[in-house]
N, C-alpha and C positions, 0 to 999 in steps of 0.2 A: 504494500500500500504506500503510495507515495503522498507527503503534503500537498497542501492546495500552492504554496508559497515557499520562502528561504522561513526557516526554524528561525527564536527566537533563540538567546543563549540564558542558564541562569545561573547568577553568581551570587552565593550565601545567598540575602531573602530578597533580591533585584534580578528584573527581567530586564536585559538588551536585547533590541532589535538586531539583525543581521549587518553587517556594516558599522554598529556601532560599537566606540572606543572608551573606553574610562579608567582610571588609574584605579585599582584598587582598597578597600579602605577594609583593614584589617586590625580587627580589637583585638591589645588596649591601643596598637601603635598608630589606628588612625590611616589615613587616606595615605599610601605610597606614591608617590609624586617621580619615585625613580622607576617606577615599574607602568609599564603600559598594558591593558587587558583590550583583546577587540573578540569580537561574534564575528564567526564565519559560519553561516548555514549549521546553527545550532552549537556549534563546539566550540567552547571558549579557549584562547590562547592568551598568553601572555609571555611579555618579557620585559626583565632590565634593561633598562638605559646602557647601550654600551660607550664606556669612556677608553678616550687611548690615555695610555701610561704618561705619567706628569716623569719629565728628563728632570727631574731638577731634587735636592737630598731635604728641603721642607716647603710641600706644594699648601696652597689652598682653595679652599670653597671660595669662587667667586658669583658669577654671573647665575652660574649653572647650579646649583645645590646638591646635583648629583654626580659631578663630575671635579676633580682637584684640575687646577691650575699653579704653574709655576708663578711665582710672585714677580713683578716686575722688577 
């Protein structure tokens, strides 16, 4: 039996639409802002933010909060 449509996805007690993206929010720590979650025709995915490696011996959070940057 196939659906009428693309599936919805469901993550803990939230339904996304197919297509749709949201960053995960996971108690106590709250919404992941470094993690991305999307619906693809029912099946949720998710990943990390991937950072390249900071060249430098003490990087910081700048722009990005997910990613280190060398200090100027």
């Amino acid at each position: 039996m196939q659906a009428d449509g693309p599936r919805a996805c469901r993550f803990g007690r939230r339904w996304y639409l197919n297509n749709e993206s949201w960053h995960p929010s996971v108690p106590p720590f709250g919404e992941m802002k470094c993690i991305l979650c999307w619906c693809v025709s029912g099946e949720t995915h998710c990943q990390r933010q991937e950072c390249p490696p900071a060249a430098c011996a003490s990087p910081a959070r700048r722009d990005n909060p997910c990613c280190t940057k060398c200090r100027s």
